[in-house]
N, C-alpha and C positions, 0 to 999 in steps of 0.2 A: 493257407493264409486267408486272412476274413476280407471279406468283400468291403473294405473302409473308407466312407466319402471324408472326402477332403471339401469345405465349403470356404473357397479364397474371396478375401473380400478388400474393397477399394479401401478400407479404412485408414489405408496411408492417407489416402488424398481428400479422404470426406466428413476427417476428425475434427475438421475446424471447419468446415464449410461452413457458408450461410442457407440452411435446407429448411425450408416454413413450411413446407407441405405436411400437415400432421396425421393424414392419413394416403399418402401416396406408399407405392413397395418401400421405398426407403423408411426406417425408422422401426428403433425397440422398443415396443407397446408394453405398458403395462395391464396385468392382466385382466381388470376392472374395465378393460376401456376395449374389451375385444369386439362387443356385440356394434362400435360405430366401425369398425373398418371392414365391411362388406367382404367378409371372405367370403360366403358362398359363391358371389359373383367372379371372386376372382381362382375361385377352381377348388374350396374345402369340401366335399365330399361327405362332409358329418356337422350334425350342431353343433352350432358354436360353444353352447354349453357343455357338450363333450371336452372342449377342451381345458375350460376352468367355468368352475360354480361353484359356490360356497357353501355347497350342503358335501359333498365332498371331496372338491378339490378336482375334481375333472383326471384326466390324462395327465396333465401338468404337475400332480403332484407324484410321481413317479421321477418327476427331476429334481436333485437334491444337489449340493452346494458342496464342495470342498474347501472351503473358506481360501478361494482363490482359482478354482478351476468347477466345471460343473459335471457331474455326472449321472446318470438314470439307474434307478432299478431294472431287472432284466427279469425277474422270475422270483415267486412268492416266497423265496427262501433268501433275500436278502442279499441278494447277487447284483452288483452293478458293474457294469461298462462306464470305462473313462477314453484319454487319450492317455499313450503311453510316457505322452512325457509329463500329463500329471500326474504318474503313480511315480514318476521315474525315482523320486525320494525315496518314497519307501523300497522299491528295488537296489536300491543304490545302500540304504541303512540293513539291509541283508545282506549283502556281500562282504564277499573278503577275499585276502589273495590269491587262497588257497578254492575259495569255490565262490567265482564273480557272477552274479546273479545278473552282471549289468550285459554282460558278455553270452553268456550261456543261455539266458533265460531262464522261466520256473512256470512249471504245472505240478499243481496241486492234485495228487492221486485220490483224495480224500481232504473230508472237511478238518481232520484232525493234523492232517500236513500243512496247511493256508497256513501263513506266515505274519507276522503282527508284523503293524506299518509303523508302529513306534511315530504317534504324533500326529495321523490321519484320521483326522474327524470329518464325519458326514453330518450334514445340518439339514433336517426335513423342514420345511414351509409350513408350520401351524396355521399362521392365519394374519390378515396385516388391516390395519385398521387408521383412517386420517384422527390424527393425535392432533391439528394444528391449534386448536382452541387450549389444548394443555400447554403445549411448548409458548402461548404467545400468555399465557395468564403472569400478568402481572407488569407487564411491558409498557412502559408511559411513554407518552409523545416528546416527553420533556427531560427524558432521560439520555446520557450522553450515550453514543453508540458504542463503546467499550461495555456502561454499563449495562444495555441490553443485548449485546452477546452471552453476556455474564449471568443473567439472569435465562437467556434463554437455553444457557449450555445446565444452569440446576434444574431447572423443569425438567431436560432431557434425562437429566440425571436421574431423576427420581422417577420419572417414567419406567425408565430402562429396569432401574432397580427394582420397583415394585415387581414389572413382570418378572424380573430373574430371580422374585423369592420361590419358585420352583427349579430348583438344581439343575434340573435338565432343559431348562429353557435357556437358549442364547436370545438378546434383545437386543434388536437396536433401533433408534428413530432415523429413517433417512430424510436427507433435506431435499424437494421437487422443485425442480425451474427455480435455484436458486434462493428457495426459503420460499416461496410464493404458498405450498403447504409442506406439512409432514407427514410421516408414515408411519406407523410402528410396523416392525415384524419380527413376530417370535419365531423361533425355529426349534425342534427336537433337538437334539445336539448326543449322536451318537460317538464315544470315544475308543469303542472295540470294533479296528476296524482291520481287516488281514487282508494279505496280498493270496490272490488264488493262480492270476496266470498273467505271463508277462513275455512277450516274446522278444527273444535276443535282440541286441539295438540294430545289429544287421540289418532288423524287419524294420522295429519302433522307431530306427532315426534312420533309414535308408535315404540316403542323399543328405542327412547332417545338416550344415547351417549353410549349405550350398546350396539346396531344397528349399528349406524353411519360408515359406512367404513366397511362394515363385511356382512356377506353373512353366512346363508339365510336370507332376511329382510321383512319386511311387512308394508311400510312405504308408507301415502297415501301425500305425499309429497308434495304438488302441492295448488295453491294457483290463484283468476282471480284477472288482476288491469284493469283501461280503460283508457286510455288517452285523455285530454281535450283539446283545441284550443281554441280559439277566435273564436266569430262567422265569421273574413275577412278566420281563417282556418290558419291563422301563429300562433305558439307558443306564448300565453301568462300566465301571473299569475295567481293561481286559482281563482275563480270568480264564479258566479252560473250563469254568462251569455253563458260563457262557452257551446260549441259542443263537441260531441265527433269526435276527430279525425277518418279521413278517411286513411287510407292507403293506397297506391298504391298494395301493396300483403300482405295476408293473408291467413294462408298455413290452407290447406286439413286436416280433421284426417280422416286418416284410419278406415274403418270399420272391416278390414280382420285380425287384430289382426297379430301377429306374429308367426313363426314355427323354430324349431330349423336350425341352418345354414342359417337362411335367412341373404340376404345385408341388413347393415344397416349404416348410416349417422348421424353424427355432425355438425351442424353448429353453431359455439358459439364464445365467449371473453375470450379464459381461458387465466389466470393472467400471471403466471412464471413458464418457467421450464428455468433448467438449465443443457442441454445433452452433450455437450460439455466442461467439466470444464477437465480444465489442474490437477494435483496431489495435484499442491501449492494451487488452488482454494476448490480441495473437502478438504482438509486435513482443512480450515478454518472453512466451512461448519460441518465438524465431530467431528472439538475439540473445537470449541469455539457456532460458532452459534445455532445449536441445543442443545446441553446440558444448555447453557445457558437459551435458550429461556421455556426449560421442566423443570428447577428449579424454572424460576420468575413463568410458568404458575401453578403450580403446589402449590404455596403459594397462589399465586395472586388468583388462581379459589376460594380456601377455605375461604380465606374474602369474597368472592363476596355471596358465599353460608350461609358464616353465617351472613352476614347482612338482607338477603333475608328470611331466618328462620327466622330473630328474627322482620321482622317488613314488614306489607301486603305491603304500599306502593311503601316501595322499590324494594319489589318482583317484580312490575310491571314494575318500572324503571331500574333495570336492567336486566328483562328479556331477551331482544336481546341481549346485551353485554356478557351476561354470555354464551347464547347459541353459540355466537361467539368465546368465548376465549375455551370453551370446544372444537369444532371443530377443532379450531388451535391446541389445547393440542394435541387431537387425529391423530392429522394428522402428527404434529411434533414425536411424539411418532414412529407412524408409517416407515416415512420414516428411522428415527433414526434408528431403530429395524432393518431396512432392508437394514441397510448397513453391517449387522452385519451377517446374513443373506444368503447375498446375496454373501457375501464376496467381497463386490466393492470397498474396498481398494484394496485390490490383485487384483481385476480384472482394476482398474486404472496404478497402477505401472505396471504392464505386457503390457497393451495398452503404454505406454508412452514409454515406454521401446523400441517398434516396431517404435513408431513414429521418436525416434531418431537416431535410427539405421537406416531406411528411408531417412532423412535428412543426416547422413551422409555419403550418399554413392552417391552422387554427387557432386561434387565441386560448382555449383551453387545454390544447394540447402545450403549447409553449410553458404557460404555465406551469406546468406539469412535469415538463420531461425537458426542457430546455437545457439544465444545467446538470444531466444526470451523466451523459459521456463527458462535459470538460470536468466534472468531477473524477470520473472512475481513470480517466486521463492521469492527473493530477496523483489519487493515488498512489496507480502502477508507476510512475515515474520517483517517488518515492519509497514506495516499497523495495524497490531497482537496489536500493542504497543502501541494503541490511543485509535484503534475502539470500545471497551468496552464500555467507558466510555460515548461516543457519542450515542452507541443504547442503553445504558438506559436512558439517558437522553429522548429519542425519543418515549423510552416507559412510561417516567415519567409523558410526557404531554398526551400520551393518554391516562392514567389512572386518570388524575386530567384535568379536564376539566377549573379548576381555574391555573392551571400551566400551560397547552397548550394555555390558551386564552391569558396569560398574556407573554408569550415568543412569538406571533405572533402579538401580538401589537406593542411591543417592535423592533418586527424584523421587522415592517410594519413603524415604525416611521422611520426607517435610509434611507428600501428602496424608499419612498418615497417621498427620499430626491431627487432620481434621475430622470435620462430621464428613461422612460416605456419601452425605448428597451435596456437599459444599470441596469436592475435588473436582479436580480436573480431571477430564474426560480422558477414559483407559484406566483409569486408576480406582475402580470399586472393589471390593472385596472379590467378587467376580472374577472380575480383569486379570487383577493381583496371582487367584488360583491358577487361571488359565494359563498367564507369562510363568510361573512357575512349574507347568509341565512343559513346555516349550521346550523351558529352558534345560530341563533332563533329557529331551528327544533331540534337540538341538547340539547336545555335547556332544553328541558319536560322531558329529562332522567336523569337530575341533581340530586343528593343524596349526600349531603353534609358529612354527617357520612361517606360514603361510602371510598369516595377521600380522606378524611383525613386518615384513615387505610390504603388505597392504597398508600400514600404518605410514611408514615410511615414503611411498607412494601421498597419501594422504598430508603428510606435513608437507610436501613441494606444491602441491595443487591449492594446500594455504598460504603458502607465500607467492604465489601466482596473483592473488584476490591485491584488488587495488588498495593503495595507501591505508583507504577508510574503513576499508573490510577487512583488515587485519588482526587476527585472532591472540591477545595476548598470550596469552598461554605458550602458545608453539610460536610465539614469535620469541619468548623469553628462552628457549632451551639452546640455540647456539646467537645470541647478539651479537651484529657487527661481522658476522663469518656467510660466506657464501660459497656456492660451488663446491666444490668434494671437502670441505672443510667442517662445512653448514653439514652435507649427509652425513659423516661421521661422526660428529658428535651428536646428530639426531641419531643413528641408528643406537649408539650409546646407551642415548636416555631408551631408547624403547629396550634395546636388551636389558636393560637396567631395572625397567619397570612392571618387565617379565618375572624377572629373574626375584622379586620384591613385594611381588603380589600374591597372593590362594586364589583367586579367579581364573588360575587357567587348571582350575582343577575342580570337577563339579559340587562337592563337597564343601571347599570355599564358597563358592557361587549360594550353596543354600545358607549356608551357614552366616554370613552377610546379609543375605536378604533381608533377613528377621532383627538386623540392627538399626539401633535407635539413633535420630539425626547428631545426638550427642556421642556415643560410642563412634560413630562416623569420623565427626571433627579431630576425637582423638587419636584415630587408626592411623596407624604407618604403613598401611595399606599401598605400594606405590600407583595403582592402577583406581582406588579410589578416590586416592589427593590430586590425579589427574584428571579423575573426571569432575570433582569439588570445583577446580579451577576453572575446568570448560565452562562447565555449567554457568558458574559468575561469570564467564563472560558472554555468557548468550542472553543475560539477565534483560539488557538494553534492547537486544534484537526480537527477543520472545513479545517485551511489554509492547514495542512501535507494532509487532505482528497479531496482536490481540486488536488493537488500535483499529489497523491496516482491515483485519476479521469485521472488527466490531461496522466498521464506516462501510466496507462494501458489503455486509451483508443488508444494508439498508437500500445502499442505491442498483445491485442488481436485480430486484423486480420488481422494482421500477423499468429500469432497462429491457426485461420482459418483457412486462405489460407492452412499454413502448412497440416491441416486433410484434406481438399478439394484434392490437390497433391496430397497427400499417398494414398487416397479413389481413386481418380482419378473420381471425381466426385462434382457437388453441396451438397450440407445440405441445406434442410430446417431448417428457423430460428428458434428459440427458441421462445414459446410461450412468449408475452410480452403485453396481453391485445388488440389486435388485432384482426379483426375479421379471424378466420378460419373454416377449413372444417377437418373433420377427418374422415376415413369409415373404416367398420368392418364387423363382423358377429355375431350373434344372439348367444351365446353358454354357456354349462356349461363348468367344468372344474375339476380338480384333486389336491386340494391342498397339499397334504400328502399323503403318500402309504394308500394303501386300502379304502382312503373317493373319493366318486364321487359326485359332485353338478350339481344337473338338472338347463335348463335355464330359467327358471322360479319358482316363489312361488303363492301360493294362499291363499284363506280365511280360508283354513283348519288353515295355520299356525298360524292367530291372536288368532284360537280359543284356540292352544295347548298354546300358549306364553299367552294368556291372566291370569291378579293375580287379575286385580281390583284396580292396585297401579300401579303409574308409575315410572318407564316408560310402563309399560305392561299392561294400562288401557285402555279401550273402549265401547265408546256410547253404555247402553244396548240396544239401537232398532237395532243397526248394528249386534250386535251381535245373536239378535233373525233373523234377515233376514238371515245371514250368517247359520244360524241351519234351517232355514228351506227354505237356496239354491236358497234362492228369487233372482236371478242375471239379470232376464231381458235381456236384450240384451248384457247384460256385459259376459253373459256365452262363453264360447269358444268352439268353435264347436267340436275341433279336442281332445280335453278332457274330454269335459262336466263339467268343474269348470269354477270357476271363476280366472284368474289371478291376481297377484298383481305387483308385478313385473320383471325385467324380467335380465338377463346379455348380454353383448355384450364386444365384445374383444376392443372396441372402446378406443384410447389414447383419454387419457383426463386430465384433470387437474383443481386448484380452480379458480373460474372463468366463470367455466363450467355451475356450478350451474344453475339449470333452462334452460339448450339448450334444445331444441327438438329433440329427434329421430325420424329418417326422414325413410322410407322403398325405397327402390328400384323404387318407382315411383314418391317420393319425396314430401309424405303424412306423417303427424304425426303420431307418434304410444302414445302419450302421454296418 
């Protein structure tokens, strides 16, 4: 079993903070901005340049992006290290009843046995450059702020596109501190990508969602894929002609293991934080988006669970799915809980409270900034009044794969009525290709039972939504009927719609795709004249949400600026999928009077957690090595155990998943 650090982080509690210190431990640096935060002093061991420079890419380009999890190269032959639960799709898209890959595990004996991940693309960091002079060309002061959203989402548009006239590049401009600038970043975009080695979830989910986010853990979490090339070595389609890629860096592991207090480093993609929100912004965040999201999760998990009991196949089809939607339960839970907690409402209205007192104590500053929170106020309180209706809808297609495929058909017929640089964003020719391999790797996890309950689930949580957020559509399918009267003849139309549609069949799904807004209108399609319908009625809530876009992206940075003034200093941006760097130290900690947690766990702990049932099941040969201390080289000198793994004060966030801990001379500790 691999020596596998665990780096737990407060980001329940410090998502939302008010944290101005832009070069304190805390904070995801990007990597232009490495040489102001004095790592030598704080214990880096090697130039700063070693770890990014633009001649070629440092250490750091050895970290590569799963478009949604991060992973490194490990060795010149195209070999990466993840976390096991970001390969766990592709483990899970191998299996079957008869030989469960999620259960068993898989080592690849040879390169010719690696297993295709069906949908697992690796994204290398080319090179990222401030685009803000492009995205703002054209932008007048006198323009209404829908129409400079508008004008600044074609810029991005045409940005993106020019760079993606090479095939193999992914582009995208990310937006900094709120539009303040932008970024472009290309990436290589490798799509032959195999699975080489995966160990039973026994190891990869040891302690399950009972573990997950908590401390002490014992989770051998970790997972190898390899990346594939064409034999010319540019990015192509899987193939068995196929090389493995070579990479220009591929980082060290450590053999010296870790000590308490030691430096230690992040380099990863984490997703979202959000550290800088105004009162109007958390107060959306605490009354509406989390609660809502831990009641649909919290139904929505319990279908998923008992379709999965009651039938093996689906077990296996929505094995990643469920693993996913547990992780978001538990994480939303979390943050939730620690606003509670933490007392970060109080501690929000007291920070704001300063900031405006701040502002008003200079005439230029009032000026200024005076009317920028009773506006973004004003807003969110209006936004309040649509957006309901719009994120379930958003949730409705990714729980119905027949309802997401057939509202992006649908929205792919209008867009494509236009010019490529006068659509809406996701919708390029690009875009278009990439949602249609998706959506061929995505049909292996189709479960038809599944989506119809989910759906079903989905129409009560719309008639939940107040008066005004009331969804015509699925208000029109049982009127005037409630209570087991209302489900049945909803369950009805969905078996009906099933039963009346080619979209639950992949074949349909392409074959639609490439139809025109016209052949649309005329289809008896029943899964597309229900998504025709949704669609019109989200027409109202899309346009007040372009509106809503267009007005706050004017006044929050503004509202930046404003904390930059009062801090009398920069901020680091808020993490947005970006590559960054984050550093720390090795350590335990004190959650509660009188409990102290060491920085590390070992194999002692599987043995005490171990039942024989999971979550808390494991390999008996692991468990005979572990009793009789068989550790090899894996043993730690300065113990005499074996570790599992380990804590680090390290900010981090989702996203994260699968970064490498780097030590002070900028070697893995993985």
């Amino acid at each position: 079993m691999k020596n596998k650090p665990l780096f737990i982080s407060l980001a329940f509690f410090i998502l939302f903070a008010a944290s101005f210190s832009a070069f304190a431990d805390e904070g995801m640096f990007l990597l232009d901005n490495l040489q102001k935060l004095g790592l030598l002093s704080k214990g880096l061991l090697i130039p700063v340049d070693d770890l990014w420079n633009p001649q070629d890419g440092g250490i750091s380009s050895a970290v590569v992006s799963l478009g949604g999890c991060t992973a490194s190269f490990v060795s010149p032959n195209g070999l990466i290290v993840t976390n096991h639960h970001c390969g766990y799709g592709a483990i899970q898209r191998n299996s079957t009843k008869e030989k469960n890959l999620l259960e068993e595990g898989f080592l690849a004996g040879s390169l010719e046995e690696e297993l295709p991940t069906y949908g697992t693309n690796v994204y290398i960091l080319q090179s990222f450059q401030d685009v803000t002079e492009q995205v703002r060309k054209g932008v007048k002061k006198k323009m209404s702020p829908k129409e400079k959203q508008a004008r600044i989402e074609k810029n991005i548009n045409k940005i993106v596109q020019k760079a993606e006239k090479d095939k193999n590049i992914s582009a995208r401009v990310a937006s900094m501190n709120s539009g303040m600038w932008y970024v472009l970043y290309k990436s290589l975009r490798i799509k032959d990508v195999r699975l080489v080695y995966a160990p039973p979830q026994s190891i990869g989910k040891f302690g399950g969602d009972i573990d997950n986010f908590e401390w002490p853990r014992q989770t051998g979490d970790y997972s190898f894929l390899r990346a594939y090339v064409g034999p010319d070595g540019k990015p192509a389609a899987p193939s068995k002609e196929n090389v493995p890629y070579k990479p220009k860096k591929w980082l060290r592991v450590s053999a010296d293991g870790y000590a308490d207090g030691g430096f230690t480093m992040v380099i990863g993609f984490p997703g979202h934080t959000s550290r800088y929100l105004s009162v109007s912004e958390f107060n959306y965040y605490r009354n509406f988006y989390f609660p809502w999201r831990l009641n649909m999760f919290k139904r929505y998990i319990a279908l998923i669970k008992e379709r999965m009991a009651e039938n093996a196949d689906a077990s296996i089809k929505l094995a990643s799915w469920y693993a996913g939607m547990m992780n978001s339960q538990k994480y939303s839970q979390g943050v939730y809980d620690g606003f509670k907690r933490t007392h970060l409402a109080d501690q929000k209205i007291a920070m704001e409270k300063e900031l405006i007192s701040f502002i008003n104590s200079k005439k230029e500053l009032r000026e200024k900034y005076q009317d920028v929170l009773p506006q973004i106020d004003a807003l969110y309180k209006d936004y309040m009044t649509f957006a309901p209706e719009r994120y379930l809808y958003r949730w409705m297609r990714l729980a119905s794969s027949v309802v997401g495929s057939a509202a992006t058909i649908v929205k792919w017929s209008e867009e494509k009525q236009k010019k490529e640089i006068d659509r809406e964003p996701d919708y390029s020719d690009n875009d278009i290709a990439r949602r249609k391999e998706r959506m061929k790797y995505r049909f292996r996890n189709f479960d038809e039972e599944m989506e119809k309950r989910a759906l079903l689930l989905f129409f009560q949580l719309a008639h939940e939504l107040s008066d005004e957020q009331k969804i015509e559509t699925i208000e029109k399918i049982a009127p005037g009927l409630t209570g087991e009267e209302r489900r049945e003849v909803e369950k009805q139309f969905i078996d009906n719609m099933f039963a009346k549609t080619t979209l639950t069949t992949l074949d349909g799904r392409m074959k639609l795709f490439d139809a025109s807004e016209k052949e649309l209108e005329k289809s008896d399609d029943a899964a597309i004249r229900f998504a025709r319908s949704m669609e019109k009625d989200m027409k109202s809530p899309d346009e007040k949400t372009k509106m809503f876009e267009g007005k706050i992206s004017e006044l929050q940075p503004e509202y930046i600026e404003a904390l930059m003034a009062w801090k009398g200093g920069s901020l680091y941006p808020d993490a947005n999928g970006t590559k960054r760097l984050t550093f720390g130290y090795v350590k335990g900690y004190s959650p509660r009077d009188a409990v102290e947690y060491d920085y590390y766990t070992t194999t002692k702990g599987i043995l005490q957690k171990y039942t024989g049932k999971e979550p808390f099941d494991s390999p008996q040969k692991l468990l005979q090595e572990i009793r009789a201390k068989d550790f090899g080289r894996f043993r730690d000198a300065r113990t005499d155990k074996m570790h599992v793994n380990f804590l680090t004060t390290l900010d981090t966030t989702g996203g994260n998943s699968g970064s490498p801990v780097l030590n002070a001379r900028g070697r893995s500790s993985f």
